[in-house]
C-alpha positions as CSV (number, residue, x, y, z in Angstrom):
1,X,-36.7,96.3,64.2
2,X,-35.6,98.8,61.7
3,X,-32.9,96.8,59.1
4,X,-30.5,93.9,60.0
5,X,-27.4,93.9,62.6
6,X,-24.0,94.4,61.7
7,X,-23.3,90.6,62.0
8,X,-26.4,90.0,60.0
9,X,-25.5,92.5,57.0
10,X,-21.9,91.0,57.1
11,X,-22.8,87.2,56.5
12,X,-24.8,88.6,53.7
13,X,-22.0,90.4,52.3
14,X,-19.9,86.9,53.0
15,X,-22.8,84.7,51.2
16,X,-22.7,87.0,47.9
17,X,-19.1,86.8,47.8
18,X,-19.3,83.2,47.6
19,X,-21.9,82.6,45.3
20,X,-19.8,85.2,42.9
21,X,-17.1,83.4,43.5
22,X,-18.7,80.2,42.8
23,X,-20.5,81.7,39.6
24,X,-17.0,82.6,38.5
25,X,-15.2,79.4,39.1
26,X,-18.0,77.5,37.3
27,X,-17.3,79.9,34.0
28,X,-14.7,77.3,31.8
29,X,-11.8,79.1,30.4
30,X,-9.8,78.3,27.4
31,X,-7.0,77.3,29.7
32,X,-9.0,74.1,31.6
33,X,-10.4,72.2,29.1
34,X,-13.6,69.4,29.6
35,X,-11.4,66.7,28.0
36,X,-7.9,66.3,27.5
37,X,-6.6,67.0,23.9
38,X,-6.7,64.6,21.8
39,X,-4.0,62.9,19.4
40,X,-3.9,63.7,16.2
41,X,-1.9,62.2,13.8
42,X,0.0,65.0,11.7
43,X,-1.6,64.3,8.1
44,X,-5.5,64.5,9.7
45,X,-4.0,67.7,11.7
46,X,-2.9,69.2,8.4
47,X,-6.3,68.3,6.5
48,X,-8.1,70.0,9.2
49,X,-6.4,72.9,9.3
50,X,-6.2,72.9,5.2
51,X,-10.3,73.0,5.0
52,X,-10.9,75.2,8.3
53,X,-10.4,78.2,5.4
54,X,-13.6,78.2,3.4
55,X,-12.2,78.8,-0.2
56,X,-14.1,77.3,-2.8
57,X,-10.8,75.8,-4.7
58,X,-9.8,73.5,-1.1
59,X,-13.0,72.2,-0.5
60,X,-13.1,70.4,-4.2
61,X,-10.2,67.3,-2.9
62,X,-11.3,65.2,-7.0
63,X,-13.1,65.6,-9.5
64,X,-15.8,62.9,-10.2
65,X,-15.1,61.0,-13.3
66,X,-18.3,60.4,-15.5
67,X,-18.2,57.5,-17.5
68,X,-21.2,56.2,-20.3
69,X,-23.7,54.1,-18.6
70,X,-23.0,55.0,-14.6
71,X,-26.2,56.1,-13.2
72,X,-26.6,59.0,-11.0
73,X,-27.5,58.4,-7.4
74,X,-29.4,61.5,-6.4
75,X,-31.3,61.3,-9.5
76,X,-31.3,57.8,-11.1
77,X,-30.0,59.6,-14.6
78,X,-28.4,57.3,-16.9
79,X,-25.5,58.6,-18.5
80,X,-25.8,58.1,-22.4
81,X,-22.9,56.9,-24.6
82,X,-20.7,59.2,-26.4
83,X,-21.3,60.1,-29.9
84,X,-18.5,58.8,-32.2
85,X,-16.4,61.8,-34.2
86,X,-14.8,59.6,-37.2
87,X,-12.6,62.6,-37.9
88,X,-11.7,63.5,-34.6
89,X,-9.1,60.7,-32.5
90,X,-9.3,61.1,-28.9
């Protein structure tokens, strides 16, 4: 036997088909997402778009206030008092 019969070579053809077929339907696409969307309430919406963009100056939202005697976390620094400047009122 030299190959396979016509009905042999055409359920072949039939089973790749379907397994590309299959392969393909397995593939997500943007349009059918895992899980629905979730709600997001417009303030967190516009906060995540706001710090999607990587510039430096939307990533700082406040600046740490430093006061005499707070102690640093990461480091366990001690922040001295101020030096008083009689001439100076601030």
């Amino acid at each position: 036997m030299a190959g396979y019969t016509p009905d042999e070579k055409l359920r072949l053809q039939q089973l790749q088909q379907l397994r590309r077929r299959w392969l393909k339907d397995q593939e997500l696409s943007p349009r059918e997402p895992v899980l629905p969307p979730q709600r997001v309430w417009p303030m967190e919406k516009f906060w995540n778009k706001f710090l999607r963009d990587q510039t430096p100056w939307k990533n700082v939202i406040y600046k740490p206030r430093i006061f005499p005697g707070d102690i640093i976390l990461e480091t366990g620094e001690v922040i001295p008092p101020m030096k008083e400047f009689p001439d100076q009122h601030h």
